[in-house]
Each structure stands twice: as C-alpha cells, then as structure tokens.
Residue, then its C-alpha position, 0 to 999 in steps of 0.5 A: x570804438x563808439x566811446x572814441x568817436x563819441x569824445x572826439x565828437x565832445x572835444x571838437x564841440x568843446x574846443x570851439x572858441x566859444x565853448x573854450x572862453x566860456x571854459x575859462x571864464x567859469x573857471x576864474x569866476x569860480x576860483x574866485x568866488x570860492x576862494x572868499x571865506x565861506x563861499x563853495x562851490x554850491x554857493x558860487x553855481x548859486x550865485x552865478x546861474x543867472x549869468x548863463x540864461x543868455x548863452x546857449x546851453x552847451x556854453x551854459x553847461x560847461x561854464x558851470x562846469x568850470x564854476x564847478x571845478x574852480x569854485x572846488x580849487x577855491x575851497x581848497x586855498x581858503x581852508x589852508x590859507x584862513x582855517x575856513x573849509x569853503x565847503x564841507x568836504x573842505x573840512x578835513x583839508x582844514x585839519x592839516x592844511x592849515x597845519x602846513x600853512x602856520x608851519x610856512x608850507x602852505x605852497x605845498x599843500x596848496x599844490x598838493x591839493x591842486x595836483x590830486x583834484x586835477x589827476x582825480x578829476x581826469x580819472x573821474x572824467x574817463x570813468x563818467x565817459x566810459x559808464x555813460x552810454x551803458x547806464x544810458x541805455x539801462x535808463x531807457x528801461x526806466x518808467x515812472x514807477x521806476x523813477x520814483x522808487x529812484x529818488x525814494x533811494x536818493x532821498x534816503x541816501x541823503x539822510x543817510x550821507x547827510x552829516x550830523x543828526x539823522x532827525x534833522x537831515x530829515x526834516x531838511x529833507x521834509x521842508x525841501x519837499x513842502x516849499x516844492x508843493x508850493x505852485x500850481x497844481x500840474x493836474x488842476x491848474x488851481x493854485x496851492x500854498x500861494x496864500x494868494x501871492x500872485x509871484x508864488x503861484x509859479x512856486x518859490x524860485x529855485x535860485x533864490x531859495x539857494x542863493x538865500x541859504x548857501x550864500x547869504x546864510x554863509x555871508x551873516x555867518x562870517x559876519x558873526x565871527x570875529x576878524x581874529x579868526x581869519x588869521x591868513x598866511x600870506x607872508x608864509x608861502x614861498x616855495x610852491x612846488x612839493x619836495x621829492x618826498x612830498x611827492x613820494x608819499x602823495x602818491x599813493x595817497x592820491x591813488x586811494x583817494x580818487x578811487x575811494x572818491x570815484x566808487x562813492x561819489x555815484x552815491x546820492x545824498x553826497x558821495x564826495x562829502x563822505x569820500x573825502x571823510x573816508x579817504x581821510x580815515x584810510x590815510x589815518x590808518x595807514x602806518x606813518x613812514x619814518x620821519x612823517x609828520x603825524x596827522x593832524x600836525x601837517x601831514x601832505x598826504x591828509x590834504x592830497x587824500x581827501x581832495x583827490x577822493x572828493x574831486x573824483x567824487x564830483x566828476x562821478x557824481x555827474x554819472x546819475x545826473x546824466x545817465x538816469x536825470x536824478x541830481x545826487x547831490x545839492x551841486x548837481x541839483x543846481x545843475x538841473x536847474x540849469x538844464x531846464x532853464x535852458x529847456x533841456x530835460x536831464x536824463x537817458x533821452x540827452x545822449x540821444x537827442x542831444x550828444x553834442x551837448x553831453x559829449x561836449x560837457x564831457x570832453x570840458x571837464x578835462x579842459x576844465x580840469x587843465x585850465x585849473x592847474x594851469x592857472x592856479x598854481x601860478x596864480x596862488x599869490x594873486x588869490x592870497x592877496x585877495x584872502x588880506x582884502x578885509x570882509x567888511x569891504x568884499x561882503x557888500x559887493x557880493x550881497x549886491x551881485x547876489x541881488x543882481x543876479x536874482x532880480x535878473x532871472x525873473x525881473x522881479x523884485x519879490x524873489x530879492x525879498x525871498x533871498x533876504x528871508x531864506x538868508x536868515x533861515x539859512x544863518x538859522x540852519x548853520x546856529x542850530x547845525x542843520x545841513x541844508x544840502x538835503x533840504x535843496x534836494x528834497x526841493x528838486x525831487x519833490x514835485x518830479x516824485x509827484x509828477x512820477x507818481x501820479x503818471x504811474x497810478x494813472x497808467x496803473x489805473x490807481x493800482x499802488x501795487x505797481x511799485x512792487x510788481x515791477x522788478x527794477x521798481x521794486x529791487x529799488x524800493x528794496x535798496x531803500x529799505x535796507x539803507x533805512x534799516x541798517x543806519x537806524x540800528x543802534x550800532x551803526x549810528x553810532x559808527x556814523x556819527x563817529x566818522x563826521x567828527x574829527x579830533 
C-alpha cells in the first residue's frame, strides 16, 4: 500500500500544470537536440542544464528527464536516418537501422525503436519505483567509510564497462579525478591548482567541462567528416507503422531487452551501453525464423532489442542516483549536477526530506515516457526535415546556444574559454579513441571520495583500518577487487574487447 500511496503522491505532483509543460517541453527540447548529427542525450543535458537554474527543482527535475528520454528517442532517428549513433549505445541501432532506412523501412524501424524504448521505459519505471524505498533504507546504514568504498566500486566498474582500452579508460578516470582537486581545499580553505586564476579558485565548471567535451568535441568531429557521409533517407519513409509480422517477432525481442537492460543498467560505469551491446548479442544468438532478414542487413529485431535494453538501462540507472546519490553513469553525473545547483543533495535522505520531489521524478518518467510516443511517431516527418538542413548552417546556432547557456550559469565569460579548451581536448579524445564518459565521472566522484575519506579517518581518529572493519565497507572494497582481477585476466580481456566490436 506505501508504494501506491507514494505514486499517487508522484502523480498529483507531476500532473500540475506546470510540472506537465515543463514535461513536455524537455521532451521536444530534447528530441531536438538529439536528433542533430552527433549530438545524445549526455550532450543535450549538458547544453540545456543552464536553462533549468531558474525553475523550481521538481520543474528542473522532470524537465531534465524529458530532455533525458527525448534526447534518447533523438539518437535513435539520427542512426537509422544518417548511419550517425547520437550516443554510444546507438551504435548498434546503426548496424540495421540504417539497413532498413537504405531499404525504404525506415518508418518501421523508427517505430520499432520508438515502441521498445516506451514499453522499457515503463517497466524500468515500475521497477525504479518498486526498489526505491527498500534500498533507501539500506542506504541510511551507510556512513563515509561506506560511501567511499561505494564510488571505489563505481569507479572501477567504470573502467570495466567503459568500451574500448582499459588503459585509457583509466587515465580518463584519473584526469576526471586531477581537474576535481582543482579549487579550494574543504579543510584549509587555501587554494590548489588555481595557478592563481581567481575564476579557478571555485574549481573548473562542471557544465563547461561537459559542455566542452561532449558537445563541442562532437560538434569539430562532425565538422572533420565529409557531407557525403551524411547520406539521410528522407525520400525513403513512407509507411510508418510495422507489419503484423514485424510486430511478431519484436515482441519477444523487446522482452529481452528490457529485462537484460533493467538488471544491468543499476551497474555503475554505463550499464545501458553495455545492455544494448549484450541485448544485441542474444538476438544474434537467437535462431533466425523462416523468411527473416539476417542480421546486419535489416533485421527489426536488432534495432527493437537493443533500444528497449538501453532504455530500460536509463530508467534503472536512476536507482543508485536515488537511492545511495552515486551517479552510475556519465548522464546521471549531470544530473547530480542539477540537484546541487538546486541545493538538493542526492541520496537516501531525498525520499525522506523531500518525497514530493522523488515520487514526483517518478510518476514524470511515465509521462515522459507517453509524451514521447505520442508525439514522435507523428512527428518523424518533421525531424527528418530537420536531419536535410546542411550542417554548415545548424553547427553555428548551437556553438552560440553553447556559449549562451555557459555564460549564464556563472555570468562569467573565463568558463566560455574553458568550453573552447575542453572542446579541443574533446576532438583530441574522440581521434585518439578515448571514452570520455568515465573522465565525467571520475570528475563528480572525485572531491566527494575526498570529502568521504577524510570524514572517515576523522571520525576513525586516522585508523585506515576502518574501511575493512566494517562489514558493508569492507564486502565493497571486495566487489572491487574481484571486478579488477577478473577483467585483468588475459581471457577475459580478450572476451571484452570482443563484445564492443561489431562486425
């Protein structure tokens, strides 16, 4: 009965009238922004956070949620429509979404995606709302010592999920801690690493440091590649609904996926990258019914799979934001962000001190959710009209919103500078195939390790045994160690950098 209560409380927060607006407006802002070339769901939060500072934080919230889930549905028709995966989970959507698009179904697999990321979503909602409170109170067990031994797991399992080389999601992890301890010292107050630039004294920004990497590194990637290589479909969609059989064999697809996506999107370091990898993988496995297009050539079910897994995976994901305040992805990172602009600190003490707020974030994720399929199916036609606008023209408007929206969240012009910079490191991270995912979260979790670790040697009196003599700090440090030994053995390094490579 208390989980009932509790979302009837979220749902007459959330159908207010202004919570629902802002609703709908994060989902078309979203939708929007995704849908341009190379621009997900991580870059689009980045870019539109300044505008929710002047809301009040349930609004914030749930608009960033729609930004979330619209900028997610964005990826999607940009991979079919342009072979350009707006994210990385979109990559495998590529693989036959594009496929259907050059063999005139791009309106199926447009749907197809659109469907199994709305019936993910919703599960993955129930599931959020139904694990919440128990884990909630779990947390409150929680002190500093368990806190930190929490984020050493969550940054490891960064490294471990991140794809690509282990070394380099490494060092992303390690440079994400270095610019954290950029500021002044909690302790002493004493400035470090400012090189005395009075704008760095309060460490670098957050948002410009996001902004910089995800969008304007995005931005002189797609600038580095030809216009030949944006070959868009839009001639091509006619029918949009998929056939009897289509639906058919989605089915069961959309099954797997979501519950492959619910189990691993709770996983710190990007649960719904790797569900939709896996999620693809199992249909791969699964034997071809008489008459199916193989995969790789236009198969629905590798497009409906994987979208419905990495859906599910973001709905879960925001089960550890909630529940314990550790973001276990790059996208939640920015959401913490979010929080503490709005002086909300994430974690168990939200649901207590603030239920309107949480079961009100809860109950707009399905709204969210029902917004989306109800407006983009419809809408498809506009956005492909959108994808014919040449980049030449739509990259200025958004290196200028980028600026915009930076300037505005501290009225200083140094942090335009600092997205400029960050820009260029970030072209030089996508050339030299580094994630830049983990260095985001290793820059979140970075000065909260510290805070946490010297909270817990201070109340230890500086016993560093403390983080092995409690028993939750210590089965963590555990979890960690294993994860660390088992993706260094030869074997199994090998098998993970086989399942992030697609032929």
């Amino acid at each position: 009965m208390d989980l009932l209560n509790n979302l009837a409380l979220g749902f007459g927060v959330a159908f207010t009238f202004q919570n629902l607006m802002y609703a709908l407006i994060g989902c078309l802002f979203g939708t929007l922004v995704g849908v341009l070339p190379g621009l997900g769901p991580l870059a689009t939060i980045a870019m539109l956070l300044p505008i929710t500072y002047g809301l009040p934080p349930v609004a914030a919230l749930i608009m960033l949620a729609g930004i979330y889930y619209g900028a997610q549905y964005g990826g999607s028709t940009t991979a079919i429509l342009v072979n350009l995966p707006g994210e990385s989970s979109s990559v495998v959507t590529v693989i036959d979404g594009y496929q259907m698009a050059r063999k005139g179904r791009a309106g199926p697999a447009l749907a197809a995606a659109g469907m199994g990321s709305f019936f993910a979503g919703c599960v993955g909602t129930l599931i959020l709302a139904a694990f919440a409170a128990p884990l909630t109170e779990l947390a409150l067990e929680f002190g500093p010592a368990e806190y930190f031994s929490l984020m050493i797991v969550g940054l490891i399992g960064a490294v471990v999920l991140a794809s690509g080389s282990l070394l380099k999601a490494l060092a992303m992890i390690v440079l994400g801690l270095l610019l954290g301890l950029v500021g002044t010292d909690v302790n002493s107050g004493v400035a470090r690493y400012s090189f005395d630039i009075p704008e760095l004294t309060d460490g670098i920004s957050f948002v410009a440091i996001a902004m910089g990497i995800f969008g304007y590194g995005e931005i002189i990637s797609n600038l580095s590649q030809s216009d030949e290589n944006r070959e868009v479909f839009t001639d091509k969609v006619k029918g949009i609904m998929p056939t009897a059989t289509d639906l058919k064999r989605m089915f069961p697809a959309v099954l797997r996926g979501t519950a492959l996506g619910s189990a691993l999107g709770i996983l710190p370091g990007g649960g719904a990258l790797l569900s939709a990898f896996a999620a693809y993988t199992i249909e791969k496995k699964t034997k071809l019914k008489p008459g199916e297009v193989p995969f790789g050539q236009g198969n629905i079910r590798g497009v409906a799979a994987p979208e419905a897994a990495n859906n599910a995976g973001a709905q879960t994901s925001f089960i550890p934001l909630l529940t314990l305040g550790i973001p276990p992805n790059a996208v939640m990172a920015l959401m913490v962000g979010a929080m503490t602009i709005h002086n909300i600190q994430p974690g168990p003490q939200v649901m207590t001190s603030n239920p309107e707020l949480f079961w009100g974030l809860i109950a707009s994720m399905w709204i969210g959710n029902a917004m989306l399929i109800i407006l983009n199916l419809p809408l498809i036609g506009i956005w492909i009209k959108l994808l014919t606008v040449p980049y030449k023209w739509l990259f200025p408007a958004i290196v200028l919103f980028c600026a915009i929206g930076v300037y505005s969240t501290n009225n200083n012009s140094f942090d335009i500078w600092v997205v400029a910079l960050f820009g260029l490191i970030g072209y030089g991270f996508i050339k030299l195939g580094c994630e830049p995912a983990p260095l985001l979260l290793g820059l979140i979790l970075g000065p909260m390790m510290e805070e946490y670790l010297r909270r817990a040697l201070l109340i230890s009196r500086g016993d560093w045994s403390v983080f092995v003599t409690r028993p939750i700090s210590a089965g963590l440090l555990v979890v960690a160690a294993i994860l660390l030994t088992i993706v260094l053995l030869p074997s199994v390094k090998k098998k993970r950098e086989e399942a992030f490579v697609e032929d």
